[in-house]
Wavefront OBJ file of the C-alpha trace (Angstrom):
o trace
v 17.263 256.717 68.437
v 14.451 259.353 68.122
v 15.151 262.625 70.387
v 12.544 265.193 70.809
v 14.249 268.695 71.755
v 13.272 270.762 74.591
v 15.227 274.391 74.459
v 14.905 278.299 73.902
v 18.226 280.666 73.904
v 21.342 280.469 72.459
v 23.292 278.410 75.046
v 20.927 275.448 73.075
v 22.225 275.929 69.559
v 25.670 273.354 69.851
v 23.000 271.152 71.469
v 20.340 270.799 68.993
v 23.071 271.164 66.207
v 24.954 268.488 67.847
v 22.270 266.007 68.266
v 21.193 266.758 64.212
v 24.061 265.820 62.739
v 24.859 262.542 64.843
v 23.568 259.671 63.984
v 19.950 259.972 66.270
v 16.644 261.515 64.360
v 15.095 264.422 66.256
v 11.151 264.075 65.749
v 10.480 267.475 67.056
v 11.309 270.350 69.079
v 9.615 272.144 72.102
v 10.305 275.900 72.295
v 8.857 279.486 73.726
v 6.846 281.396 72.018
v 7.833 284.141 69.621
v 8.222 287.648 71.485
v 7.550 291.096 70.106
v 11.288 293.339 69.931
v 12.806 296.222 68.826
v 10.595 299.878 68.391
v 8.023 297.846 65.836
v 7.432 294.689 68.538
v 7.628 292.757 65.505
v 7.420 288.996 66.328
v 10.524 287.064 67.101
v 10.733 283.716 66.821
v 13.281 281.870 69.840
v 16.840 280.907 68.439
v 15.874 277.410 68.938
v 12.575 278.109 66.672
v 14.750 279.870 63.678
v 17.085 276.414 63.842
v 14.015 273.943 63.428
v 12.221 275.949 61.014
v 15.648 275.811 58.821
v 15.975 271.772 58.747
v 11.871 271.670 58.934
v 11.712 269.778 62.354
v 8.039 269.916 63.641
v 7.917 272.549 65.937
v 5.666 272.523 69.055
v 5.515 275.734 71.156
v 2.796 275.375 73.644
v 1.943 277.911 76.774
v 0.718 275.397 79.450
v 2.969 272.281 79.940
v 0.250 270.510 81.199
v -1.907 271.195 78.559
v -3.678 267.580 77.871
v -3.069 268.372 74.172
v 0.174 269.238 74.324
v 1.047 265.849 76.484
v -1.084 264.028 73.836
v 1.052 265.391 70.488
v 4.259 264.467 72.536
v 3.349 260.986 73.255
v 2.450 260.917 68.911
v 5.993 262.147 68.221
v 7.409 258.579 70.012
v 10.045 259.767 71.141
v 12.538 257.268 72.927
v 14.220 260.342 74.899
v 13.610 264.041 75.980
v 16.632 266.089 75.769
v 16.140 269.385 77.218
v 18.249 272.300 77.716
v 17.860 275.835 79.230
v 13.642 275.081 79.059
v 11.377 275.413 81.688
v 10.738 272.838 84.754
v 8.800 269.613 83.395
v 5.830 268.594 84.945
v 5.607 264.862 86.064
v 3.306 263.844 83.389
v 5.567 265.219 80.243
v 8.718 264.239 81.783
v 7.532 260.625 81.928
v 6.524 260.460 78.318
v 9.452 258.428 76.701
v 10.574 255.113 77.575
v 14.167 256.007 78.198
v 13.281 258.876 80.521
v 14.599 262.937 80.346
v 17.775 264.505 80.218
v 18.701 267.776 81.026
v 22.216 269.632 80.672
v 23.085 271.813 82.965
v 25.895 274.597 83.016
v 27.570 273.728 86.508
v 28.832 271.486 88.478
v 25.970 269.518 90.384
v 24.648 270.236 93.246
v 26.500 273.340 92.979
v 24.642 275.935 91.106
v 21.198 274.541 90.968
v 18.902 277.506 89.345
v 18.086 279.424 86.577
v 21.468 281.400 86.373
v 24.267 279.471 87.175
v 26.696 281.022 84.703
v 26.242 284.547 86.094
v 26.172 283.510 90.019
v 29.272 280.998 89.466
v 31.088 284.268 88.641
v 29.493 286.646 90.993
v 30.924 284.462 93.987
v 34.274 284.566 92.526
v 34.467 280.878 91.835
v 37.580 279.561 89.817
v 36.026 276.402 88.254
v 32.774 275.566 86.752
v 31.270 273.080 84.891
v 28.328 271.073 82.611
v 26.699 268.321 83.617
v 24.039 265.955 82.236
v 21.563 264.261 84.475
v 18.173 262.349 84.486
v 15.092 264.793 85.417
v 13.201 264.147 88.096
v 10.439 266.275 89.829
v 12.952 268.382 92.147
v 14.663 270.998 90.013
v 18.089 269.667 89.201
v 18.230 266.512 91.409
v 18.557 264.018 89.023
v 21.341 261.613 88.709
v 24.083 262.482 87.392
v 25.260 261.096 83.887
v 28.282 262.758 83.173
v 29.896 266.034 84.122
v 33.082 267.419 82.781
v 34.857 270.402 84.285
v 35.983 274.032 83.186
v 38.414 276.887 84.488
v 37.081 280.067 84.697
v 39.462 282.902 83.683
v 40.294 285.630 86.262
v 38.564 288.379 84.017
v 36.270 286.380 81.995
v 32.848 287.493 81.775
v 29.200 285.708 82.114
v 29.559 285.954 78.387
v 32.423 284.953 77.814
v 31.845 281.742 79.971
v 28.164 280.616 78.292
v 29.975 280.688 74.559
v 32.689 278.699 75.895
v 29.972 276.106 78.275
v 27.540 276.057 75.356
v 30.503 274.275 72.792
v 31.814 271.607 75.896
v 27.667 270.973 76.667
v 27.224 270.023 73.575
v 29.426 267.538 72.988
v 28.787 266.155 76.548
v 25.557 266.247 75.825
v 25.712 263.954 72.658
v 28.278 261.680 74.593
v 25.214 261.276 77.009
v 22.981 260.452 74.416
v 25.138 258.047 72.843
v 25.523 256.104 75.968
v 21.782 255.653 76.892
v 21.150 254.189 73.444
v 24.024 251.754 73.454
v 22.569 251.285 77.747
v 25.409 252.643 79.163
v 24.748 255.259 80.917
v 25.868 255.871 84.502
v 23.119 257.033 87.214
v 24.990 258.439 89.807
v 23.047 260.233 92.728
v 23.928 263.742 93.289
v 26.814 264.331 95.898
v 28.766 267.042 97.847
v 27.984 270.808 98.355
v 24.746 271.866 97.364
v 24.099 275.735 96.207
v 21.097 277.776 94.744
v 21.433 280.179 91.506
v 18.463 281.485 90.774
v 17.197 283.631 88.650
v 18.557 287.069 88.516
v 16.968 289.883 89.867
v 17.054 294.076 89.208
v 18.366 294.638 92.814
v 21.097 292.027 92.247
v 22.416 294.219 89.331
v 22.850 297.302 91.275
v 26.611 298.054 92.740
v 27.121 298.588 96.741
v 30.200 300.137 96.529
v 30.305 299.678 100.151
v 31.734 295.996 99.644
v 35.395 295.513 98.024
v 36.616 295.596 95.075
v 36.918 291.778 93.858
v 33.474 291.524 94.965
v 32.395 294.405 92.757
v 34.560 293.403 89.931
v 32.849 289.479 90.150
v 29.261 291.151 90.102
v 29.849 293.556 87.110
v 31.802 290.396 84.897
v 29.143 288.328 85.758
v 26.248 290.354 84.806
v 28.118 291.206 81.785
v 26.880 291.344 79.213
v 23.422 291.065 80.378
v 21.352 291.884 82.692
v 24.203 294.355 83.440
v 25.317 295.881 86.724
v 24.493 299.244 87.200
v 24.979 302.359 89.494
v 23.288 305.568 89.803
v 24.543 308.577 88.561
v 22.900 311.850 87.886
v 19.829 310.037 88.776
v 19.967 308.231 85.975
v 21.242 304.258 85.634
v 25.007 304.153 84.615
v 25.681 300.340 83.691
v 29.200 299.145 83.876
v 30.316 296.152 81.245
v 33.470 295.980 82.141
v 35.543 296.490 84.783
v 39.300 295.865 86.291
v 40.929 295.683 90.293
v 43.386 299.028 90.536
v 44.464 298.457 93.853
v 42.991 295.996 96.856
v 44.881 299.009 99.258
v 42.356 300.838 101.255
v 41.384 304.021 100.170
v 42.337 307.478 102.079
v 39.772 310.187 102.364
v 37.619 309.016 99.767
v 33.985 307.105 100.457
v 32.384 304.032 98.707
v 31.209 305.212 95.224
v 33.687 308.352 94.946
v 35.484 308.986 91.668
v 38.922 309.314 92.365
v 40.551 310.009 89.432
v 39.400 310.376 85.545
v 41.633 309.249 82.919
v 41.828 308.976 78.955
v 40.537 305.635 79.459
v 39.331 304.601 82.430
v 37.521 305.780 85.563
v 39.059 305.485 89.219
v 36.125 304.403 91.853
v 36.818 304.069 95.358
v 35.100 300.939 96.867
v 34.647 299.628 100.652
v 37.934 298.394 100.458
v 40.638 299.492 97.221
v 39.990 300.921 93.617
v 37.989 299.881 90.777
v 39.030 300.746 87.176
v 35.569 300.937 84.939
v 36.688 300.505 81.418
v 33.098 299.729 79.309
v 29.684 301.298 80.280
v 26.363 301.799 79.184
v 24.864 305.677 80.030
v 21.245 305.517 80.260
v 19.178 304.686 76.969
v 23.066 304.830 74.918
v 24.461 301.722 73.575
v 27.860 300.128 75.399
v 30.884 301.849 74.554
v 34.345 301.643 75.984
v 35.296 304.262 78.574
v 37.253 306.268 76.638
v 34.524 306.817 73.794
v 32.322 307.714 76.855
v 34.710 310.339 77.968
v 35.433 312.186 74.335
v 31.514 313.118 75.015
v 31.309 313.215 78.550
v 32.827 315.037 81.038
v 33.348 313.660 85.005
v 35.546 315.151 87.578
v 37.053 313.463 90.495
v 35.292 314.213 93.420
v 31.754 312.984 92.126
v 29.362 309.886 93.044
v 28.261 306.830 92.013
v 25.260 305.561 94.285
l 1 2 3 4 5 6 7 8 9 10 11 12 13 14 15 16 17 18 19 20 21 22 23 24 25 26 27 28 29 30 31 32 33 34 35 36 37 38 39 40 41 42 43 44 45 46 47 48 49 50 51 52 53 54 55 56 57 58 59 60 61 62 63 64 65 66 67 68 69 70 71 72 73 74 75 76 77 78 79 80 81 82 83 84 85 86 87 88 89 90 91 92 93 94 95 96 97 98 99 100 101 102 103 104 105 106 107 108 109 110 111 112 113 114 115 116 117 118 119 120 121 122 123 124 125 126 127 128 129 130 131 132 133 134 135 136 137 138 139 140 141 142 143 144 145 146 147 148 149 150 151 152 153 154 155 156 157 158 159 160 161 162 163 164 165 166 167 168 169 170 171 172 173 174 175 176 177 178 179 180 181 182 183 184 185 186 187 188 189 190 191 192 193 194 195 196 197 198 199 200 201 202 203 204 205 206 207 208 209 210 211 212 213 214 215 216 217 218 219 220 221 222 223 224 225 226 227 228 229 230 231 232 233 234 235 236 237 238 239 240 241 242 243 244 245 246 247 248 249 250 251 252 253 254 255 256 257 258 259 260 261 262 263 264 265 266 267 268 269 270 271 272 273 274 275 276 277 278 279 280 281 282 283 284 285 286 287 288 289 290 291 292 293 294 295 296 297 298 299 300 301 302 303 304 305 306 307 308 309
């Protein structure tokens, strides 16, 4: 079966590797743009661009979706199925194209989690199970019906990270499962059911701390930002991001407020919260790289007493 690829970070990689060594042809692949980085801006090409290049898969990486040229080089590619993953939303007329429809995996458990940052929000509210699932598109962001879904535990400390690494390896091989059953015409269309919740994208004042709220809420936020976009605080009215973080005690706090460091230690830093103690064990000073507390400390000096805000 010929697959045309639609996908731009990392989480993509098992995909497209996936569907290249199977037994299906990819005829192309749909990408962003490369992006100026680092001091230089030298161009950067997306991961999914690098991958293509090496097995010399025509590459198409256009800036309007709807772009009647665009729409006309897809239809030349044949393609009997999309595939897309972690790309941007499909218009009508490109979604249509092949003749066994769009796919799309997604890194929850539909309708949970429907968004650009399910990962990261699945954490941040402290859920304890997560998913992938693979669906047809259709013109409502992640509405589709269902294909096949297959579940995974989150750990009790495990970051955003941690989680997308672990979601990109079971998506892939759902994925190609997926795949597999369209071309032999088995595929289940199941219409989306139960709870429905929003992720979307992440914003600047998501990543900053309240320390008014408690402590497993603060812990969630900072693993789930972690290790990017980052939480942060303020401190010495610069931002202080925190990687990495662990619960102390859920016991309320005596004469101490929200934000207060309580104690200093080799390796850690004590933070009173709206309700209990947060350990912060990895940060990121302003315009530093992330170290571990304790490397922060041999440089840096806090005392107990002062305030995160």
């Amino acid at each position: 079966m010929k697959i045309l690829f639609m996908g731009t970070p990392e989480f993509t990689l098992p995909s497209l590797e996936k569907l290249y060594y199977s037994n299906h042809k990819l005829v192309g692949v749909v990408t962003g743009h490369d992006k100026p980085v680092g001091r230089g801006l030298k161009l950067k090409p997306t991961p999914v661009k690098r991958m293509a290049q090496k097995w010399n898969i025509p590459i198409l990486t256009p800036e309007k979706l709807t772009d009647e040229f665009f729409i006309e080089q897809l239809k030349q590619l044949s393609a009997d199925l999309f595939v897309v993953v972690a790309f941007r939303i499909l218009p009508v007329p490109v979604f249509t194209i092949p003749r066994l429809g769009t796919i799309n995996l997604h890194a929850s458990l539909l309708p949970k989690y429907r968004g650009a940052a399910p990962i990261n929000w699945a954490i941040i509210n402290g859920e304890k199970e997560t998913g992938v699932t693979t669906f047809f598109i259709e013109e409502k962001v992640d509405t589709g019906e269902w294909i096949l879904q297959q579940k995974a535990p989150i750990g009790k400390e495990e970051t955003a990270g941690e989680l997308h690494v672990r979601l990109s390896e079971l998506g892939a091989n759902l994925l190609l499962e997926t795949v597999d059953l369209i071309e032999a015409g088995k595929a289940p269309r199941i219409r989306q059911k139960g709870e429905v919740t929003t992720a979307p994208k992440i914003k600047k004042e998501t990543c900053r701390i309240d320390w008014t709220q408690d402590c497993v809420s603060i812990f969630n936020l900072i693993r789930g930002l972690s290790p990017f976009p980052r939480a942060f605080t303020i401190y010495n009215g610069g931002e202080f991001k925190i990687l990495r973080s662990k619960i102390f005690t859920l016991k309320p706090v005596d004469n101490a407020v929200p934000g207060e460091i309580v104690s200093v230690e080799k390796d850690r830093i004590l933070v009173a919260t709206g309700k209990g103690i947060l350990s912060i064990t990895e940060v990121q000073p302003e315009n530093r790289r992330p170290m571990t507390t304790s490397d922060y400390l041999r440089g840096h000096r806090l005392l107990k007493g002062e305030k995160f805000n």
